[in-house]
Structure formats: structure tokens, C-alpha cells
DOKEVEX-858585 format. One record per residue (C-alpha): z, x, y. Coordinates in pm, 1 decimal, always signed. Example, Ala and Ser with C-alpha at 12.3 -4.5 7.8 and 13.67 -1.06 7.14 Angstrom:
2
+780.0_+1230.0_-450.0
+714.0_+1367.0_-106.0
This chain:
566
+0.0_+0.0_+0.0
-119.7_+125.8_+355.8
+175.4_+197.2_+605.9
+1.9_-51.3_+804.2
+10.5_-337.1_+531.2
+402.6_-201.9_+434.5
+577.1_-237.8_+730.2
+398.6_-585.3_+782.7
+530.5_-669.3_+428.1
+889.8_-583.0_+517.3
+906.1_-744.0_+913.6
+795.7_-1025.1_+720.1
+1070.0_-1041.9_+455.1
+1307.3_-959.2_+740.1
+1234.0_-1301.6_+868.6
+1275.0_-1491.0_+577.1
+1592.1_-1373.3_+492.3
+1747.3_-1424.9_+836.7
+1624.8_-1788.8_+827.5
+1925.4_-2060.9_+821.6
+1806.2_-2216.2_+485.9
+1810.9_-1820.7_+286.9
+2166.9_-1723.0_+426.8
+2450.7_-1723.2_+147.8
+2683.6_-1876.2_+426.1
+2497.3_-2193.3_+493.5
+2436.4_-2305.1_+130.1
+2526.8_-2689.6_+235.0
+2291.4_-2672.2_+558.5
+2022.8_-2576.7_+306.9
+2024.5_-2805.7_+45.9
+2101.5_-3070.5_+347.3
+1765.6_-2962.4_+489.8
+1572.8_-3001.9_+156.7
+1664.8_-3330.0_+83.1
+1603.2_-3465.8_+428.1
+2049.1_-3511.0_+453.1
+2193.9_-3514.9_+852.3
+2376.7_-3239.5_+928.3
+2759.5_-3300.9_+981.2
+2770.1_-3461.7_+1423.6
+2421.7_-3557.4_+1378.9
+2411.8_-3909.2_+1482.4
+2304.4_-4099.9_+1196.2
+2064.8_-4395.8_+1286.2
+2215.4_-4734.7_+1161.7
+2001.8_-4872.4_+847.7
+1779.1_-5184.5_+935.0
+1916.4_-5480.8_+815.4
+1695.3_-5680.8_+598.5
+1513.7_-5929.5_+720.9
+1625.8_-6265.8_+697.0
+1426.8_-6504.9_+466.1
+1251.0_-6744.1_+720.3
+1329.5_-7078.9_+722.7
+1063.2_-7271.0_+527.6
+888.4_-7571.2_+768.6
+964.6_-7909.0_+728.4
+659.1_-7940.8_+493.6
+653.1_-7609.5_+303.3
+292.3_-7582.8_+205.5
+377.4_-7367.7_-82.9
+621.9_-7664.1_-237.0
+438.1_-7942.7_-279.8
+693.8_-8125.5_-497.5
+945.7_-8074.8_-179.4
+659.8_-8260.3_+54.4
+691.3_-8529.4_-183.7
+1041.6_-8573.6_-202.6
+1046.0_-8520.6_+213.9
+825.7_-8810.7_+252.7
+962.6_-9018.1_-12.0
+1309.7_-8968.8_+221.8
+1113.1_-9065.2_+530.7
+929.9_-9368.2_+394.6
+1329.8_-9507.6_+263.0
+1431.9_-9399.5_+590.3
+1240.1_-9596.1_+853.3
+964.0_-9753.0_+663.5
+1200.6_-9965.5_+425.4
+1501.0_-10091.9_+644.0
+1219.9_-10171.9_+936.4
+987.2_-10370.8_+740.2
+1063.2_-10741.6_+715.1
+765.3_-10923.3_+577.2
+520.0_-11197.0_+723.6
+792.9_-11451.8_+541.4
+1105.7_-11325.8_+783.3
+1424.4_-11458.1_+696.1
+1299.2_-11699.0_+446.4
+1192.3_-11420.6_+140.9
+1337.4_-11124.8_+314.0
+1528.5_-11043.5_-13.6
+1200.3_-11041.5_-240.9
+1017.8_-10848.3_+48.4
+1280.6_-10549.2_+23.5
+1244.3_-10570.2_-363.1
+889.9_-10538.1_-395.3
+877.0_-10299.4_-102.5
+1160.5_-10055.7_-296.6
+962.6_-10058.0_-558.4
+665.1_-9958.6_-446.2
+763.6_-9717.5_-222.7
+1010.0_-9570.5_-521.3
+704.0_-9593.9_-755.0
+490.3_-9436.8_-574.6
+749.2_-9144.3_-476.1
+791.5_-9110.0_-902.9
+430.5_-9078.1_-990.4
+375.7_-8868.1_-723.7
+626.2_-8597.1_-843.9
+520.9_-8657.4_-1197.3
+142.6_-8555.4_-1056.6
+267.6_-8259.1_-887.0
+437.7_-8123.8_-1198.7
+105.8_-8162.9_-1418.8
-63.0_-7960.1_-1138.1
+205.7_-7690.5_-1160.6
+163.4_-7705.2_-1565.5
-164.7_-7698.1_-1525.6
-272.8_-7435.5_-1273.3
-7.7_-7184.5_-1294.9
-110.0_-6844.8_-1451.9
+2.3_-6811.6_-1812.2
+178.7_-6494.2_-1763.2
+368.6_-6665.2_-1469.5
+449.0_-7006.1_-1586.0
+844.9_-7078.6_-1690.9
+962.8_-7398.9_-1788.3
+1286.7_-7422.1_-1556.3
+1557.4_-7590.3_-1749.2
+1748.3_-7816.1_-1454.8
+2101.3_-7750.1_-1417.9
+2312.3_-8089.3_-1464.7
+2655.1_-8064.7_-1253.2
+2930.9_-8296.8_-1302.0
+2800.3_-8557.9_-1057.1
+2440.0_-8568.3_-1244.3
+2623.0_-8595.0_-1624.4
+2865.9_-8856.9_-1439.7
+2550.3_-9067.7_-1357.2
+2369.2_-9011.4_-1622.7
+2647.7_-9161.7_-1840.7
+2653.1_-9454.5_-1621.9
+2305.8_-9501.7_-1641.2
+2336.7_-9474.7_-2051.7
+2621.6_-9739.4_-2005.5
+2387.5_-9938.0_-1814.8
+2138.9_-9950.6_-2104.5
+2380.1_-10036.2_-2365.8
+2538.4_-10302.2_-2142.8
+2221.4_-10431.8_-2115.8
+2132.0_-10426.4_-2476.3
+2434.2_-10605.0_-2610.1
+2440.1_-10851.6_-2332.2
+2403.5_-11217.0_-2433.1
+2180.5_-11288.5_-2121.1
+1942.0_-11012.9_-2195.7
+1696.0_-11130.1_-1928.6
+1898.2_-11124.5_-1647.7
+2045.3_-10820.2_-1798.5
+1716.5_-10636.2_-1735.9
+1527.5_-10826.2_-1491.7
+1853.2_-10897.1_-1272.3
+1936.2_-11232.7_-1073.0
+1622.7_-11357.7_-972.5
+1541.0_-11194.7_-592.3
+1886.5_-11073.7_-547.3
+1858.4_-10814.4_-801.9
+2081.6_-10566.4_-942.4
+1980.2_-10558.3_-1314.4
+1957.7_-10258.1_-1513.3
+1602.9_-10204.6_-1461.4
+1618.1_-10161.1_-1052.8
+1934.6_-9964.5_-1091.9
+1744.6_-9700.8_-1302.1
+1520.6_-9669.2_-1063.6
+1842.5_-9636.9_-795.1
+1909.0_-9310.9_-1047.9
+1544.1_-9219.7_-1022.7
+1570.7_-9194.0_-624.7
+1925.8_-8986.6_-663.2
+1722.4_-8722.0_-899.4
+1450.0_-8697.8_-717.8
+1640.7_-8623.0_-327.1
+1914.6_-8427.2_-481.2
+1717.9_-8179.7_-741.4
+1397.3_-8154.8_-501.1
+1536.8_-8159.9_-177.9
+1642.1_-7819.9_-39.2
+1870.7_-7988.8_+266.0
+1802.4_-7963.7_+626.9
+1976.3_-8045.1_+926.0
+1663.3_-8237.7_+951.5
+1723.7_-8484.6_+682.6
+2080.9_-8586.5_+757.6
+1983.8_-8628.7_+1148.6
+1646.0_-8867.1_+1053.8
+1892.2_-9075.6_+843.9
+2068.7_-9130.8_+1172.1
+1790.6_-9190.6_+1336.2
+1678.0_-9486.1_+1062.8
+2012.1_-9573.9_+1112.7
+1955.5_-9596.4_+1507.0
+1677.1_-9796.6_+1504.3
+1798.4_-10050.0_+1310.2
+2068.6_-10092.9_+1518.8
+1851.7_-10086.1_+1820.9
+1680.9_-10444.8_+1684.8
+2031.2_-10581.2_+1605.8
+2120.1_-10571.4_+1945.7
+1810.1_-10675.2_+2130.8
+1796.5_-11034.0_+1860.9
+2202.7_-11032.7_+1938.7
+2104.3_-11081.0_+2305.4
+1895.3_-11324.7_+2213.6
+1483.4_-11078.7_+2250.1
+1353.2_-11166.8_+1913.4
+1153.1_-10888.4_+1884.4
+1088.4_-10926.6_+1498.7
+948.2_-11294.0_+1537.4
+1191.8_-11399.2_+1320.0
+1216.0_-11745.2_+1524.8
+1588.6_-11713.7_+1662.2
+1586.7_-11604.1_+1992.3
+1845.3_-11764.9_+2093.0
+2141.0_-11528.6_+2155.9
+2386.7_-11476.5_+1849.5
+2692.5_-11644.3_+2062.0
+2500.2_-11975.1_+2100.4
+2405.5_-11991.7_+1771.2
+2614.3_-11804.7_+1534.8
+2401.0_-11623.9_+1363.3
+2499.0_-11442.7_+1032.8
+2136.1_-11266.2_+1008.0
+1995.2_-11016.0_+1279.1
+1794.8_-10737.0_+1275.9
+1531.8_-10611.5_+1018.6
+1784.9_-10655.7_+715.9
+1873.4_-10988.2_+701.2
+2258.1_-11038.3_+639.2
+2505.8_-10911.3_+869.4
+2723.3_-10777.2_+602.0
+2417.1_-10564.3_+445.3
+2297.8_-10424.5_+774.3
+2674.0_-10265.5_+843.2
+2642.1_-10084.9_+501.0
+2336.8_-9882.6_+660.0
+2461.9_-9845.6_+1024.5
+2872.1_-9733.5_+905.7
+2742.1_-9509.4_+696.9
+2470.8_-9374.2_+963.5
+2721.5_-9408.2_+1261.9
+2940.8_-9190.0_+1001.6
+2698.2_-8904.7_+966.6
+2629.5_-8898.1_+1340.7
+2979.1_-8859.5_+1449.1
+2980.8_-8591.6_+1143.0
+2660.0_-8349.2_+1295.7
+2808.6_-8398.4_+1637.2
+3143.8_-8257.8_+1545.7
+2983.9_-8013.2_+1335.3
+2716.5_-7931.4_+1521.4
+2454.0_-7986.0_+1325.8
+2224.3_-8150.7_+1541.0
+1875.1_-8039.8_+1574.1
+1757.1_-7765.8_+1822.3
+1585.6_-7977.4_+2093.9
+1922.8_-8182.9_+2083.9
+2142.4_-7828.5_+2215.0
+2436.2_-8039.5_+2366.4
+2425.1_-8291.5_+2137.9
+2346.7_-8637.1_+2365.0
+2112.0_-8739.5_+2193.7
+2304.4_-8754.7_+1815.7
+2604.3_-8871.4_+2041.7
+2390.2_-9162.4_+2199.3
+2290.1_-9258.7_+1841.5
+2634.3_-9273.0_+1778.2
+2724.9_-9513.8_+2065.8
+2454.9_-9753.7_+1975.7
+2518.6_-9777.0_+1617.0
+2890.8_-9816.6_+1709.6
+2782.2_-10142.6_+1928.0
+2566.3_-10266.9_+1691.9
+2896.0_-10257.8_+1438.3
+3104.1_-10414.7_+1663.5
+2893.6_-10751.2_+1712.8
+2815.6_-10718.0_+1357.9
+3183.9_-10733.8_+1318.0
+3258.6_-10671.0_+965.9
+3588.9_-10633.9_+872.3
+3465.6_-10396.2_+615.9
+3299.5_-10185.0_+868.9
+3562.7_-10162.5_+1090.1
+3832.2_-10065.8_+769.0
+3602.0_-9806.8_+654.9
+3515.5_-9628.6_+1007.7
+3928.6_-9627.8_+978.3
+3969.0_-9466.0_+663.0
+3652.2_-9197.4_+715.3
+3886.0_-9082.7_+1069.6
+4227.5_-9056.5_+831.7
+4054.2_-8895.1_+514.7
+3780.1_-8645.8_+682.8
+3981.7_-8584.2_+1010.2
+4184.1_-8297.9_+827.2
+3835.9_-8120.5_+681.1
+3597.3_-8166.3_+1005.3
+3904.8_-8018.3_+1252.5
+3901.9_-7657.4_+1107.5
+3863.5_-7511.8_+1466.2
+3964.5_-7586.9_+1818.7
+3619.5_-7596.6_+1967.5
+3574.2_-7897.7_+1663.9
+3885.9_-8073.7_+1806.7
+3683.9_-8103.1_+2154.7
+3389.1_-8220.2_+1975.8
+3608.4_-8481.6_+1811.9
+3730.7_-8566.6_+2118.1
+3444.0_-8665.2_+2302.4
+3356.0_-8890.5_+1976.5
+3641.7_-9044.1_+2044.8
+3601.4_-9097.1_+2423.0
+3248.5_-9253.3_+2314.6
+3388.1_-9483.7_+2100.8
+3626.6_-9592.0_+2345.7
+3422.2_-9620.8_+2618.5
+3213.4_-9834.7_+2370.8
+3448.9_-10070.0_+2281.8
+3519.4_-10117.4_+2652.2
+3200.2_-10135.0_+2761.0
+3134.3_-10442.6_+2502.7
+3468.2_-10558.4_+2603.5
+3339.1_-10608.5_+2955.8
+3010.4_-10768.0_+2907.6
+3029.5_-10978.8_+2604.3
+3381.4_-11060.9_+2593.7
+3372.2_-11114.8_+2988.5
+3074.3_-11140.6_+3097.0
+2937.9_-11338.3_+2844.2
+3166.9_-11549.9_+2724.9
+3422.9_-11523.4_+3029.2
+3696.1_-11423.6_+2863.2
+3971.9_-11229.6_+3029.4
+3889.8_-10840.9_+3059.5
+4227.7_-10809.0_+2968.5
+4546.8_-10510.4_+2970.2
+4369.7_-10422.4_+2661.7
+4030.8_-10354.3_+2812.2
+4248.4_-10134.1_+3082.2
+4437.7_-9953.9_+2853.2
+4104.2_-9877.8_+2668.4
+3908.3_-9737.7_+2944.0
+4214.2_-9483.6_+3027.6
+4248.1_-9413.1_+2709.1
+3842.0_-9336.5_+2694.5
+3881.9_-9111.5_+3029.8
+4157.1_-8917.4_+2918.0
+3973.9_-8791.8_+2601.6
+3683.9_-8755.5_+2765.9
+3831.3_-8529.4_+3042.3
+4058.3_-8309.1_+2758.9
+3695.8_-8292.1_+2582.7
+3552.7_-8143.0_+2875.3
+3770.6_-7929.8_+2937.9
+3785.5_-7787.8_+2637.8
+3403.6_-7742.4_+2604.0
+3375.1_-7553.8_+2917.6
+3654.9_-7344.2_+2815.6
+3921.0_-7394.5_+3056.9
+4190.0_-7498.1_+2777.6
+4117.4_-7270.3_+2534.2
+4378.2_-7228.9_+2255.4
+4386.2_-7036.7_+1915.7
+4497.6_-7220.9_+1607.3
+4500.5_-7089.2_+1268.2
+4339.2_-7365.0_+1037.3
+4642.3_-7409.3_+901.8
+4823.3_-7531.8_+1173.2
+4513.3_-7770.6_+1251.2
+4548.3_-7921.1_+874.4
+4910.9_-7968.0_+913.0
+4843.0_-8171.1_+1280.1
+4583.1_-8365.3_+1179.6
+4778.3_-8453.4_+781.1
+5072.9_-8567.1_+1057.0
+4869.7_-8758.0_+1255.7
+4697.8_-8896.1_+939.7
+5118.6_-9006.0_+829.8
+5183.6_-9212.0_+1201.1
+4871.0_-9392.8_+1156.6
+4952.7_-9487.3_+838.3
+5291.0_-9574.0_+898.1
+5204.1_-9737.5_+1213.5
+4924.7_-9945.1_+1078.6
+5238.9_-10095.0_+843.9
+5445.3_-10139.0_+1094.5
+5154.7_-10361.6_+1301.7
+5102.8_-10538.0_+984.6
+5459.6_-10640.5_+930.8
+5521.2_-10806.4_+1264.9
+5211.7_-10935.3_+1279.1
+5287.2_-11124.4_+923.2
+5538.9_-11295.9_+1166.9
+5374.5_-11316.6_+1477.3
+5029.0_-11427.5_+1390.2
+4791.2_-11630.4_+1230.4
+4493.1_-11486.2_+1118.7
+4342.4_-11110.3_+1155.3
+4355.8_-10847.4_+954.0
+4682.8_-10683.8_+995.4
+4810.7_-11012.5_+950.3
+4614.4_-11101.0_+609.9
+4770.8_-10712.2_+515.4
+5123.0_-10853.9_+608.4
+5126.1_-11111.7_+445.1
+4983.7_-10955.0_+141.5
+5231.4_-10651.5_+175.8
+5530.4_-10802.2_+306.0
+5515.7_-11178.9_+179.8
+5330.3_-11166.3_-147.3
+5090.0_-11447.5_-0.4
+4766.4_-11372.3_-129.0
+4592.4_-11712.6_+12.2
+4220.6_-11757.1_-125.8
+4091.6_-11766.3_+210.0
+4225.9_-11393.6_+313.0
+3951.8_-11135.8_+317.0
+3702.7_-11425.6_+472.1
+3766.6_-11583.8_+155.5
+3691.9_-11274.5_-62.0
+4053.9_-11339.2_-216.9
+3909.4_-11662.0_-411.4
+3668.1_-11465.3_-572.8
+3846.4_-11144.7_-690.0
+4155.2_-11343.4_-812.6
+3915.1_-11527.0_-1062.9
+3725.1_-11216.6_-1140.6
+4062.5_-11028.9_-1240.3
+4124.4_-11337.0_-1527.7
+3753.7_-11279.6_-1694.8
+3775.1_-10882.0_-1710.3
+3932.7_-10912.2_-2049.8
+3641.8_-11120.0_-2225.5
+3452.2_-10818.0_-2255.2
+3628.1_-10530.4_-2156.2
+3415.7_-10231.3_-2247.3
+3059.6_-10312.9_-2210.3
+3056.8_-10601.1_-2026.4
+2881.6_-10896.0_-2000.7
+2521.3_-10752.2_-1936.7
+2388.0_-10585.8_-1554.3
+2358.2_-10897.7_-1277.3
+2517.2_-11146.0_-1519.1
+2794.9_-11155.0_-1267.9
+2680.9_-11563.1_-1183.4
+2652.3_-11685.4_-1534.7
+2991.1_-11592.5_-1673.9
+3182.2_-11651.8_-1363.5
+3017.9_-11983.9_-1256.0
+3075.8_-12108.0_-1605.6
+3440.6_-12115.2_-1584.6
+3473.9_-12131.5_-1197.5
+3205.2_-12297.8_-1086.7
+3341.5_-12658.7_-1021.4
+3646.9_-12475.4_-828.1
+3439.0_-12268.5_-628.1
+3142.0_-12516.8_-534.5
+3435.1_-12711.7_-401.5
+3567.2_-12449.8_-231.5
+3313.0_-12325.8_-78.1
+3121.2_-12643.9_+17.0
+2938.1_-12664.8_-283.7
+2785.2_-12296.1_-262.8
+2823.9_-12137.8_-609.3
+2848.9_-11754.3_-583.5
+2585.1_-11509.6_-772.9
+2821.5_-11202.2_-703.3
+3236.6_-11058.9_-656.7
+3195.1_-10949.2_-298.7
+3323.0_-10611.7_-443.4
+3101.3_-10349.3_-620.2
+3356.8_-10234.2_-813.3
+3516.7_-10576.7_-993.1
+3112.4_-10672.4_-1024.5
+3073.4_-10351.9_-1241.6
+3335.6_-10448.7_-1408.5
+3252.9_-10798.9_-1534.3
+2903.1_-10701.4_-1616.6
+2913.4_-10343.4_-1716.7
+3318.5_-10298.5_-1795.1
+3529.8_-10032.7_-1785.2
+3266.4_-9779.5_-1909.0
+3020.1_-9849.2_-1649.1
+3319.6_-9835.8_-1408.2
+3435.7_-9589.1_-1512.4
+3103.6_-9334.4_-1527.5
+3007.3_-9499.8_-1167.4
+3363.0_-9387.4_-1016.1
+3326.5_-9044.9_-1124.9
+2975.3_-8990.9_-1009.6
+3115.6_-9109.4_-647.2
+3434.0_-8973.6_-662.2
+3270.4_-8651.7_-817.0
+3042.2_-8631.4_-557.1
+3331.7_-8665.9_-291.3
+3522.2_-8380.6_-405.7
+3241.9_-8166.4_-408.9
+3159.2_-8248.2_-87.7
+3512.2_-8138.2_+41.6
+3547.4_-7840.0_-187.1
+3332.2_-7654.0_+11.1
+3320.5_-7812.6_+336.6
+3399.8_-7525.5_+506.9
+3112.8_-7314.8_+387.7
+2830.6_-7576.1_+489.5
+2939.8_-7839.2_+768.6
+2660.4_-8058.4_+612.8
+2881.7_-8065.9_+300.5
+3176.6_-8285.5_+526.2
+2939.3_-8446.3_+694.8
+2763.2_-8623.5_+369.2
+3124.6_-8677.7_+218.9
+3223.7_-8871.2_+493.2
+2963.2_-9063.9_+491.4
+3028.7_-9141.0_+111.8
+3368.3_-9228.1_+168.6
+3247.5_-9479.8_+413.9
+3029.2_-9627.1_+164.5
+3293.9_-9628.1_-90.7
+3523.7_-9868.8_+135.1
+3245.4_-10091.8_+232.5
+3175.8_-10142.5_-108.1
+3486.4_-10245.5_-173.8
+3396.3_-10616.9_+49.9
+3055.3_-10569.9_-34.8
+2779.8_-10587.1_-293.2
+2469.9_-10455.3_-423.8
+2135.3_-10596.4_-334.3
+1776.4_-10446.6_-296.8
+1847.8_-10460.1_+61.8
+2093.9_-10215.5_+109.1
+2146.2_-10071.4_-234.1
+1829.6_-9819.3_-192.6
+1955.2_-9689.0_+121.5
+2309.5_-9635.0_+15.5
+2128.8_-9458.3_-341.0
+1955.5_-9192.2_-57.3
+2291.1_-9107.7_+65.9
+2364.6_-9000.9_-230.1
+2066.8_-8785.7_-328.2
+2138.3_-8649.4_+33.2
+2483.0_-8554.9_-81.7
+2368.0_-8397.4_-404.7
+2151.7_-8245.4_-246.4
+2425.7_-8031.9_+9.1
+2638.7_-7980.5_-315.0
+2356.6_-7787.7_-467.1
+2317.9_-7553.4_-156.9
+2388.6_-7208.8_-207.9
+2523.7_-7150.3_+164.8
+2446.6_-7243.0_+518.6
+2150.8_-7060.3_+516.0
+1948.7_-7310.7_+302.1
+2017.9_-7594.4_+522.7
């Protein structure tokens, strides 16, 4: 080697071995280098956080069987309680059957359609045959569908069994299709604020056309247009009977005070007016309906979701200004039907309420805009609200026991006298007590099974039905006036039974996990509204389908992983 080409060889070595990654010292720095590591007080950039999964669209393009299930939800929504029929009042009950039906028909061979597609034009090396996971609610109502069936089967009055009561129909074969709609909302569905706020909306606008025939603007044609305090009227709105319009607007009204408190109203709606206005109107609309079963089950949704809504104090506010609209409600029909209408005296009442609605309002305000602000461990807020749940309680017994003395009809006083006197007169309950007395006495002719689905009129009217034309002006009855002691004389204690635990199932669900997904509370409430209206109610095609949604709507928030999917 040339001296030339030597000391180049060594100047060159020189330099490699004085580099940081070659020196025995810095063996750490080295390996750091060649495997891309910081050194120790280099700032390490924070790691991207994965991006969150978008939000599908209301109508996911890629899910065709949740389009079908989204507009099956829409047409039950507004389509069904809104349509009437050229027939009005006079056939309204067949209209709503056939129109169920169809639209529930329809909604069922459409999903069946959209699974051959997916059979059929899915890859072979993708295609899986999804087994669907039953929970406790679906087994609960799939038993009481099976006890259905076998009602139905042993029943002596097989044709009514099936085919139910002529146009007021709750046999076994429109009840299975009351299942179908559950299945298909609940397992299809993937629950959006959306859905829960449109049922309030269906809920609105039905309340919207009670109150415009109750002042007397027909706008259905229905040929009363006079107003409801000249002529009495027991049917208004698109839905016929006043007793199975308030099943759709409590349970509505429910949900709407539910997303408000929650807030899970939709974005255009940021401060919540508009779910809060739907909430006023369906609150009117309940008040002229006035239902006593309405009004008791608003009452027991406060006491029995109160505790699981109020988890925070911002919530408290929230459930505060619901409050202050529901008093300013009341006193705002106070003053113009009570006074203005029929000139009745506004009252210390009607004072009392209007303070009552401006105090709440002002300590909602206040809270909202953050000048109280106050931090209470949701403990604390359980144990207030369980304590407030206790003086109602005690204090509705208290108004019932002097009212047993003090007055003559009402409520508290029928409860008094129930309670405190052990008078359970025939005519308490709007007459309700007849009925349930004499169902009690036939629940032991067939205990298990029952006497078939809708046979409710035959069995009772053939021991009863002398008494009861008499009674009530020779009107035989067709059903119990409660849900429950009608499932038990026609389906019995199985069919009971499996029906209470699918809604008392779905309930605790609900509440389990309220606090992870406010839609949870706000479908369980909504429930438990339907479960005391039910208990002065019945089941027609009317009202039936709509309350059947609900509950697809609250299977469907059970089955939501988190928040996120909502």
C-alpha cells in the first residue's frame, strides 16, 4: 500500500472509531440509535390516538337490513298512530288492524328478502352464519309467546283464540306478530339518539291533533267539531279512545322528559327547546285527556327513575326546568280552560302553582348558567332523591287518609277508602273495581293455561254478564281494563308469568346500566310508564303496536355495547 493510500486508510479509521455509536462508553446511545429509540430528555412525541369509528348515517348504505328495520320504526312511528281511515270513528279499530298488519308484514318480508340477498351474494370464503344471542328478556318472551300457542291450542274457543275478538283483537295470532316487531327493532336496530327522539316526535304530533279537535278545529274530518267541553267527548285525535291515545303520549311525554334530562336530544336541538316543547304539549294533551292512569303513572316514573336520571348536579337543573314546564303547564291550562273556558275560579291553587313553576324555573337557571354550582358525590344525590322518593310516599298516604274523610270522589279519596276503610265500591277506579273483583273469582277455572288468547268476553260474560249489562247500562264488556288480570284469565299464570319477566326483565336491564348509556334510563322509564298504564288499561291494535316498539327500542339500548353506538 502507497503512503498516500495508508495514511488515507488510517485518518479514515480514526473517524470511525471516534464516532458516538463505536465508543465502549456509549453502548446504550448506540443500540438506542439503531433501533430508532429517543435518547433519555428527548421529548418523546405523544402516540396518535386511533381514530374513532365514525358514526354510521341514519341509513347506513352498507346495512341494508338496518334501513329496513329504520323505516319499519318510522312507518309505526308517524304513519300508524296518524292514519285514521276514510270510515273515522266508525271502523277506526279495524283500520289500525289492517294497517298494523300491513305495515308489520311488509317490514317481515322485507328483512326476510334482505337476508336471502346476504345468503346469496356474499363470497363463500366470507359468508358466516351468525348465531343470534338470546338474553334473558328475548328467552322471557319467547316463552310467553310458546305459552301463547299452547293457550291457544287447548282453548275451548279456538277461533277467537287465534283470530282474537272480532276488530278489537288481541288473539294469539296478532300478538305473534307484536313479538315479530320486538325482534326485528331490538336485534336489527343499532340505537340512536335519533330513534328515541322521532318516537317523541310521533308522540308530539298526535298530541298536537288532540288538542286542536279538544278546542273544537276538527282537523281529521272526523265530524265533531264541536269543542270536547260542550260535548263530552271520549274520542279525539287520530286514535280514537281517550284512554288508548294516553298510552302513546305518557309513554312519549316520558321519553322526552328522559333525553332532556339526559341530554340526549339531537344536535340541531343544542339547548334542548325543542324536546322540552314536545314535552309541554304532550303534557297538555294528557291533562284534557285526563286519565287517571296517565296521571298515576307520570307519578310513579318521577318516584322510581328520579334516583337513576339525578346522578349529577348539572342533571338536577335539567330536572328542574322539567319540572318548572310542567308546572307552568298545568297553570297555564288552569287559566284558560278551567277559567277561561269554563269560568271557573283561577283559584289559590292556580297561584300557588305558578310560584311554584317560577321558583324552579329560576333555581334551573341558575344552575345552568353556573352561578350555583355545587359538587355532589352520586351518592349523596341517590340518598336525596330515595328521601324525597319516602315524603312523597308517605305524604301521598297521608292526603289519602283525610281525604277518605273529607271527600267524595277523586283519587286519593277512592285510595282512602280502599286503604283506610276497606271499601272497595264497584264504581272506584271509574268503575274498573266491578270488573277486576269478578275477574279475581274466575282465575281459578283454569289456572295455568287459561282459557284461550282474547277469550276474555266469553268466559266472563257467561257468568257476569246479566250483572254487568245491568251495571253498566246494558254494555257487556269484551275485556278486564287491566293487562295483567286479562292475561291471566285467558293465558294464566304461565303467560303471566313469562310476560312479567320479559317487562320486568327488560326494566332491570335498563337500570343496570343506566349510567353507562343515558338512553338506557331513558327507555326504562318509559317502560315503567307503560307498565302502570297497563295496569287500567288494555290491549288493542290501536295502541298495542306502539307500546310493542317501545319495547324493541328498549332491547335495543340493552344490547348496546356503550355510548358510543348510540
Amino acid at each position: 500500500m502507497s503512503a498516500k493510500k495508508q495514511t488515507k486508510f488510517l485518518k479514515k479509521r480514526q473517524k470511525t472509531a471516534a464516532s458516538p455509536a463505536n465508543r465502549p462508553d456509549r453502548p446504550a446511545a448506540a443500540a438506542r440509535r439503531n433501533t430508532g429509540a429517543p435518547s433519555p430528555g428527548a421529548k418523546i412525541p405523544l402516540a396518535k390516538k386511533a381514530p374513532k369509528r365514525p358514526e354510521s348515517p341514519l341509513f347506513d348504505k352498507n346495512n341494508l337490513m338496518e334501513i329496513i328495520a329504520r323505516v319499519f320504526l318510522l312507518a309505526m312511528v308517524f304513519l300508524f298512530p296518524l292514519a285514521i281511515g276514510p270510515e273515522k270513528y266508525a271502523n277506526i279499530t279495524h283500520f289500525k288492524n289492517s294497517l298494523f298488519y300491513v305495515i308489520a308484514s311488509l317490514g317481515f318480508c322485507s328483512v326476510i328478502v334482505a337476508m336471502v340477498f346476504k345468503v346469496i351474494f356474499t363470497p363463500s370464503d366470507k359468508f358466516q352464519i351468525e348465531t343470534p344471542k338470546l338474553n334473558v328478556t328475548d328467552i322471557a318472551v319467547l316463552c310467553y309467546w310458546g305459552f301463547l300457542l299452547i293457550s291457544a291450542l287447548l282453548s275451548p274457543y279456538k277461533e277467537v283464540a287465534f283470530n282474537g275478538q272480532g276488530v278489537r283483537n288481541d288473539g294469539f295470532i296478532i300478538q305473534s306478530f307484536y313479538v315479530g316487531v320486538y325482534f326485528v327493532i331490538s336485534h336489527i336496530l343499532r340505537l340512536k339518539k335519533f330513534d328515541l327522539n322521532i318516537y317523541c316526535f310521533g308522540g308530539t304530533a298526535v298530541a298536537a291533533l288532540v288538542m286542536l279537535h279538544f278546542f273544537g278545529i276538527d282537523v281529521l274530518e272526523t265530524g265533531f267539531a264541536k269543542p270536547n267541553w260542550e260535548t263530552g267527548l271520549l274520542f279525539m285525535g287520530p286514535m280514537g279512545n281517550i284512554n288508548l291515545t294516553s298510552y302513546f303520549v305518557t309513554v312519549a311525554l316520558t321519553l322526552a322528559a328522559g333525553i332532556y334530562i339526559t341530554r340526549q336530544q339531537l344536535s340541531f336541538d343544542r339547548f334542548g327547546a325543542v324536546i322540552l316543547s314536545c314535552f309541554a304539549l304532550m303534557l297538555w294533551a294528557e291533562l284534557n285527556l285526563n286519565t287517571d292512569a296517565g296521571i298515576v303513572a307520570m307519578g310513579v316514573v318521577i318516584l322510581v327513575a328520579m334516583p337513576l336520571m339525578l346522578i349529577s348536579f348539572e342533571r338536577v337543573g335539567r330536572f328542574l326546568a322539567v319540572m318548572s314546564t310542567a308546572l307552568g303547564v298545568i297553570a297555564f291550562n288552569r287559566l284558560v280552560v278551567k277559567t277561561w273556558v269554563l269560568e271557573e275560579d283561577f283559584g289559590t291553587v292556580g297561584v300557588l302553582t305558578i310560584l311554584a313553576a317560577l321558583v324552579t324555573g329560576a333555581a334551573a337557571a341558575l344552575i345552568s348558567t353556573g352561578v350555583i354550582r355545587l359538587r355532589i358525590a352520586p351518592r349523596t344525590l341517590l340518598s336525596a332523591t330515595l328521601t324525597i322518593d319516602g315524603v312523597a310516599v308517605i305524604g301521598t298516604l297521608v292526603a289519602a287518609f283525610f281525604a277518605a274523610g273529607s271527600q267524595k270522589s277523586g283519587v286519593l279519596y277512592e285510595l282512602g277508602q280502599m286503604l283506610y276503610h276497606g271499601n272497595f265500591n264497584d264504581h272506584f277506579g271509574t268503575n274498573r273495581l266491578f270488573t277486576w273483583k269478578r275477574t279475581l273469582r274466575l282465575a281459578g277455572k283454569k289456572p295455568i293455561f287459561g282459557s284461550g288468547p282474547d277469550s276474555f268476553c266469553t268466559v266472563f260474560n257467561k257468568v257476569y254478564g246479566e250483572e254487568s249489562s245491568v251495571f253498566f247500562g246494558g254494555r257487556n264488556l269484551d275485556k278486564a281494563h287491566n293487562e295483567y288480570l286479562q292475561l291471566l284469565i285467558c293465558s294464566g299464570i304461565t303467560g303471566l308469568g313469562a310476560f312479567l319477566t320479559f317487562i320486568g326483565s327488560l326494566v332491570a336491564r335498563t337500570f343496570r346500566r343506566a349510567t353507562d348509556n343515558p338512553l338506557l334510563v331513558c327507555c326504562g322509564a318509559a317502560v315503567v310508564a307503560y307498565a302502570v298504564h297497563a295496569f287500567f288499561g288494555y290491549s288493542l291494535p290501536i295502541n298495542s303496536p306502539l307500546m310493542w316498539v317501545l319495547f324493541g327500542l328498549a332491547g335495543a339500548a340493552v344490547r348496546s355495547e356503550s355510548p358510543d353506538n348510540v
